[in-house]
C-alpha positions as a printed Julia matrix, in Angstrom:
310×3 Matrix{Float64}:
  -1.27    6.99   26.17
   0.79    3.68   26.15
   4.02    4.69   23.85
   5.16    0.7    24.54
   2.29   -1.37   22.48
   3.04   -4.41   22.48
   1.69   -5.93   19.37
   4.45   -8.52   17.78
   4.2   -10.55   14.91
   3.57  -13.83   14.99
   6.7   -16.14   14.96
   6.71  -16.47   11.09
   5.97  -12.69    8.92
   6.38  -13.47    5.19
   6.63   -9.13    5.21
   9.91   -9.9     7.23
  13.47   -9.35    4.59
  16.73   -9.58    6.01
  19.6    -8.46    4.83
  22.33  -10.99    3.83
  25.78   -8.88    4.7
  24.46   -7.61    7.93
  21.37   -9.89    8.99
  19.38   -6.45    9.61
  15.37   -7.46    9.04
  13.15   -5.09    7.3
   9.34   -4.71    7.15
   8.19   -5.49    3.54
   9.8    -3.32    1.4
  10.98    0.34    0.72
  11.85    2.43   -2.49
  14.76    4.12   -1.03
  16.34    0.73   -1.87
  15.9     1.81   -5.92
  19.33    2.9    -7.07
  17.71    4.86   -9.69
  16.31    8.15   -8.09
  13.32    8.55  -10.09
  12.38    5.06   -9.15
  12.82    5.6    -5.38
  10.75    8.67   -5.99
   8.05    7.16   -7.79
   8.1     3.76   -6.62
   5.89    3.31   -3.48
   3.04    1.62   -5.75
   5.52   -0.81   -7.07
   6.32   -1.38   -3.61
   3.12   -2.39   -2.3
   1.95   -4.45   -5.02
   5.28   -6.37   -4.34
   4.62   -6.7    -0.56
   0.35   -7.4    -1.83
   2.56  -10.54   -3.89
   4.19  -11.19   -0.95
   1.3   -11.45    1.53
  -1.1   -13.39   -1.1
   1.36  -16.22   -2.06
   1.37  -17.13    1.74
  -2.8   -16.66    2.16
  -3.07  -19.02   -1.74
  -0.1   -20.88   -1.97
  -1.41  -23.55   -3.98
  -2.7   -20.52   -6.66
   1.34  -19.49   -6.77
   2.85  -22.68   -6.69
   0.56  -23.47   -9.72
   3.18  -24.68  -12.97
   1.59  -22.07  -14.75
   2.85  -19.49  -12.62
   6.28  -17.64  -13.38
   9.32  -18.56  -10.76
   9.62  -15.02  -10.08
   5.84  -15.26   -8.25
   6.68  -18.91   -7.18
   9.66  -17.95   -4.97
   6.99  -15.88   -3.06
   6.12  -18.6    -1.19
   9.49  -19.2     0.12
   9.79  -18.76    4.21
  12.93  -16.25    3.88
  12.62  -13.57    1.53
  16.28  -11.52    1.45
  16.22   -7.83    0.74
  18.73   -7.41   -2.2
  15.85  -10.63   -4.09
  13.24   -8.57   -3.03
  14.66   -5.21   -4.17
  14.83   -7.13   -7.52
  11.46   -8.19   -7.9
  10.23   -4.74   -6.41
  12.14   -3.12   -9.52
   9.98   -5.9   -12.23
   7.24   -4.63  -11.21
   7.73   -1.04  -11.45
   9.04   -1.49  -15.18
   5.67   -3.43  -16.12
   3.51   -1.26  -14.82
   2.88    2.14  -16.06
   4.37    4.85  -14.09
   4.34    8.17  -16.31
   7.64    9.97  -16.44
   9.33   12.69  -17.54
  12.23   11.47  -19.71
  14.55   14.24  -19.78
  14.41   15.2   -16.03
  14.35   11.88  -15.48
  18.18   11.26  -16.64
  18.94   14.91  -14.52
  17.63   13.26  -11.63
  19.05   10.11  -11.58
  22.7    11.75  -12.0
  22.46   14.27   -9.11
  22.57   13.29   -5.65
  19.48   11.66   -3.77
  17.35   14.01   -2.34
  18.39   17.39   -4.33
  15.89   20.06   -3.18
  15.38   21.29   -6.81
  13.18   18.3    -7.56
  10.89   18.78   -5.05
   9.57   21.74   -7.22
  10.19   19.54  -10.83
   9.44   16.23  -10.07
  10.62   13.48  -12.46
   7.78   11.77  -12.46
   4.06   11.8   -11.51
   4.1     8.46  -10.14
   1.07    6.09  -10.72
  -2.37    6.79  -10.83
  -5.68    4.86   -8.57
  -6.92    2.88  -11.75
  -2.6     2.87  -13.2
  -2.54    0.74   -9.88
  -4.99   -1.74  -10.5
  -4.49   -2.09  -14.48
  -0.75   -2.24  -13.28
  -1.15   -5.22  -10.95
  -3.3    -7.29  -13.37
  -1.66   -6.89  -16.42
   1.96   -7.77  -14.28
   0.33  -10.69  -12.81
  -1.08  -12.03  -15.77
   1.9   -11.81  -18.34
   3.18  -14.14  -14.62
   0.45  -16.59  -15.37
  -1.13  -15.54  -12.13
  -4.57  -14.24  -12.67
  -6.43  -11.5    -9.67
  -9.55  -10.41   -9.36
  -9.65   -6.42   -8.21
 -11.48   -4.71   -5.01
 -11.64   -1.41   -4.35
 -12.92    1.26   -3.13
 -12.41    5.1    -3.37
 -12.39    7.04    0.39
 -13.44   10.88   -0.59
 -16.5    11.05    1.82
 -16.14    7.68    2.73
 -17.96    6.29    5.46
 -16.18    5.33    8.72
 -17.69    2.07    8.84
 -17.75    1.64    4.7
 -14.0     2.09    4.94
 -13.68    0.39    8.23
 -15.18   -3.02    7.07
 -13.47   -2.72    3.44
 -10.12   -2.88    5.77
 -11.19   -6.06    7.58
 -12.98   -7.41    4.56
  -9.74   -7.59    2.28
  -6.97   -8.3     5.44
  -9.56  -11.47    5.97
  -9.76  -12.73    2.19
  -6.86  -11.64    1.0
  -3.81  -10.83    4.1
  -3.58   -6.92    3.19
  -5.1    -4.16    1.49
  -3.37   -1.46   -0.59
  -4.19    1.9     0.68
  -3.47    5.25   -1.67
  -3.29    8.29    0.4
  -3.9    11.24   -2.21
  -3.77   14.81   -1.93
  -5.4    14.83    1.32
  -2.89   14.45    4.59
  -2.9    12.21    7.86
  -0.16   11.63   10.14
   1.8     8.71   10.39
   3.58    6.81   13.55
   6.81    5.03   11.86
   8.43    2.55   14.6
  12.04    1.73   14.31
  11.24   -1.34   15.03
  12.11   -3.33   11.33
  10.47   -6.81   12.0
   7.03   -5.54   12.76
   6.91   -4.51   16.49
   5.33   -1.98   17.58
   7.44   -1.51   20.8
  10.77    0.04   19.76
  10.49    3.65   19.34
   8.83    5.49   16.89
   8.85    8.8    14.31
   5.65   10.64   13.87
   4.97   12.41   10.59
   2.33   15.09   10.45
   1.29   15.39    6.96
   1.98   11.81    4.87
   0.53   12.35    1.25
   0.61   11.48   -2.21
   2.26    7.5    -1.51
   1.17    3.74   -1.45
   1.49    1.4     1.62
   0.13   -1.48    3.03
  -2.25   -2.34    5.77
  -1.39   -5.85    7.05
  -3.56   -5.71   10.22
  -5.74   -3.84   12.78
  -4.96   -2.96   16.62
  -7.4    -2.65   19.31
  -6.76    0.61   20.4
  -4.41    3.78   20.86
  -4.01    2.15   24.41
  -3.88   -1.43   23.4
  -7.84   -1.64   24.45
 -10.34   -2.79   22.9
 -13.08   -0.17   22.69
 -10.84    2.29   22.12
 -10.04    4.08   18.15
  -8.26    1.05   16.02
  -4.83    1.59   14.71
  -4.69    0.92   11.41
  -1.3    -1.28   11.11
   0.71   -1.49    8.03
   4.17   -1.03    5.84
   6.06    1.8     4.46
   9.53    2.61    3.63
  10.79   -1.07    4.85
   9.32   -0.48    8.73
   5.61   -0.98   10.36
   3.91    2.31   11.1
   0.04    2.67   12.44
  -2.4     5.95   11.69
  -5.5     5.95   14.06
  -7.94    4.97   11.96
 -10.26    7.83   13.35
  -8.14   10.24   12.12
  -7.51    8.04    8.49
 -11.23    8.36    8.04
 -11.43   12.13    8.92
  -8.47   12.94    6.02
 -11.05   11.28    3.73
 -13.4    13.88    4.04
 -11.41   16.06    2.09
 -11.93   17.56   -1.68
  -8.57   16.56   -2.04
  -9.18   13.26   -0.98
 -10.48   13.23   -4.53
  -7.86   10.14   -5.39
  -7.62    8.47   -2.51
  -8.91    4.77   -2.77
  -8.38    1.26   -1.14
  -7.58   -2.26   -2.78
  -7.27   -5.69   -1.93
  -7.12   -8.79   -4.8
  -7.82  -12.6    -4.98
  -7.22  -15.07   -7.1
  -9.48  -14.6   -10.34
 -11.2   -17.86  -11.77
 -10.81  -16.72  -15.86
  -9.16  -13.98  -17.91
 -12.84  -12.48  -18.53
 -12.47  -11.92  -14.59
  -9.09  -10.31  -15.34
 -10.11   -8.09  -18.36
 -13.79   -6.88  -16.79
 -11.42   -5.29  -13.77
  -9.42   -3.38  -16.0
 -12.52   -1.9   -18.05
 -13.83   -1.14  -14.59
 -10.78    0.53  -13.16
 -11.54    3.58  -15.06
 -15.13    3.96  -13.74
 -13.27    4.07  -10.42
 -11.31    6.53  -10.93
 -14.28    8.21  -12.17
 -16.13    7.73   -9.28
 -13.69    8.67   -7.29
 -13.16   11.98   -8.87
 -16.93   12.37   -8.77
 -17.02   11.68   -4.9
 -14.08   13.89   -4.8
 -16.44   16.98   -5.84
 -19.58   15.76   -4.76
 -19.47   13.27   -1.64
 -20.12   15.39    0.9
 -23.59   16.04   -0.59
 -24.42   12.02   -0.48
 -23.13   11.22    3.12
 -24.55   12.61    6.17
 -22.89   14.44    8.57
 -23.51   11.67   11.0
 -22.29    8.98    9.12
 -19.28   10.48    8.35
 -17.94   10.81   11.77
 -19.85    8.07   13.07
 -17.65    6.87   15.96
 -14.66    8.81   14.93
 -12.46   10.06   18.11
  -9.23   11.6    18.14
């Protein structure tokens, strides 16, 4: 296998932030960047909805630029984005929507040093659910004067090409989709590459669960070919990574998969739009649960690994 793709952005990424002091550029953004420890715990859905914002003002600028619209979502549409006003905006977000915590351990944590090993045992917080997501990002976005209009789909048992065309359904209409990877585990190539390449070096991580990120885009192939299993593009912790979408799907099929959904949002044309997704966001995450226990009885063998290669 190629370890050098080659797959650059184009010459203008509204997911690129650079850094003011040192002119570093990041891709989209990351909750280590919380100062609060609870929040850079908890915050990867924050996170994504903010680089979701991000994406969308560029793909409907004329929805954002709208006089309705707050400042804070205006500035979205900017060309440079800087990391310490996107850190900001990350950290409105996360306050609006509802992320259930634990108040007590929550001050303990935030006055002991990042990363203490007890708290990976007694976690402040239990981050945001699949329908906290959704209700989350419409509520935020409407108290903005921006009003979106909700897709999604949960992935226990989900079908390779179900989940497959969802992906290039919602990076089409909408620039990205929000992916939650739940209890179930895939692994993860994160490039050190900050801008979006794909060609600088990479991490690999064996067992990412539990966290919100980003698609923004799909690659041939492992190999750079097309024909070959598509890489699955997208943004976590401030850099581009890519999971083979092969082995996305495959983590799917999972019992613990049993949260595990993907999202992508447009502009809505009327608050009854708005409200109706937020009613329905609970029969999601009912659905989801129930596909959870009982998908594998719906979907045949064949068409869940349709196509899937490692």
């Amino acid at each position: 296998m190629n370890d050098d793709i080659n797959i650059n952005p184009t010459e203008y990424d509204p997911l690129t932030l650079t850094d003011r002091d040192t002119g570093s550029t990041y891709y989209g953004g990351d909750q280590g960047w919380y100062k609060s420890n609870t929040m850079a715990f908890a915050g990867c859905g924050s996170v994504a909805c903010a680089n979701m914002l991000r994406i969308l003002a560029h793909r409907y600028p004329s929805v954002f630029v709208d006089e309705k619209v707050s400042k804070d979502l205006r500035t979205l549409t900017d060309e440079s984005y800087y990391k310490d006003d996107f850190t900001g905006f990350m950290g409105r977000i996360y306050k609006s929507m509802f992320v259930f915590e634990i108040p007590l351990i929550r001050r303990i944590y935030d006055a002991v040093k990042r990363g203490n090993k007890v708290f990976k045992v007694v976690p402040p917080s239990f981050g945001m659910s699949l329908n906290g997501f959704i209700r989350g990002t419409l509520k935020y976005c409407r108290k903005q004067g921006l009003l979106l209009h909700a897709h999604a789909i949960p992935t226990a048992f989900c079908s390779y090409d179900k989940g497959l065309d969802f992906i290039k359904e919602g990076l089409d209409k909408a620039g990205s989709v929000v992916m939650l990877t739940s209890m179930n585990r895939h692994p993860l190539r994160l490039y050190s590459g900050r801008s979006g390449e794909l060609n600088q070096g990479y991490d690999s991580k064996k067992g990412v669960k539990s966290h919100f990120m980003t698609i923004t885009g799909i690659v041939d192939g492992e190999n750079g070919n097309k024909g070959d299993e598509p890489l699955i593009k997208l943004t976590t912790w401030g850099r581009v990574a890519t999971v083979p979408y092969g082995k996305l799907n495959r983590s799917w099929h999972r019992p613990w998969a049993y949260t595990s959904c993907l999202y992508y949002f447009t502009p809505a044309e009327s608050e009854a739009v708005v409200r109706a997704d937020i009613r329905k966001s609970y029969c999601t995450l009912v659905k989801a649960v129930l596909m959870g226990l009982f998908g594998w009885v719906f979907i045949p063998f064949e068409g869940k690994h349709k196509k899937n290669r490692s």
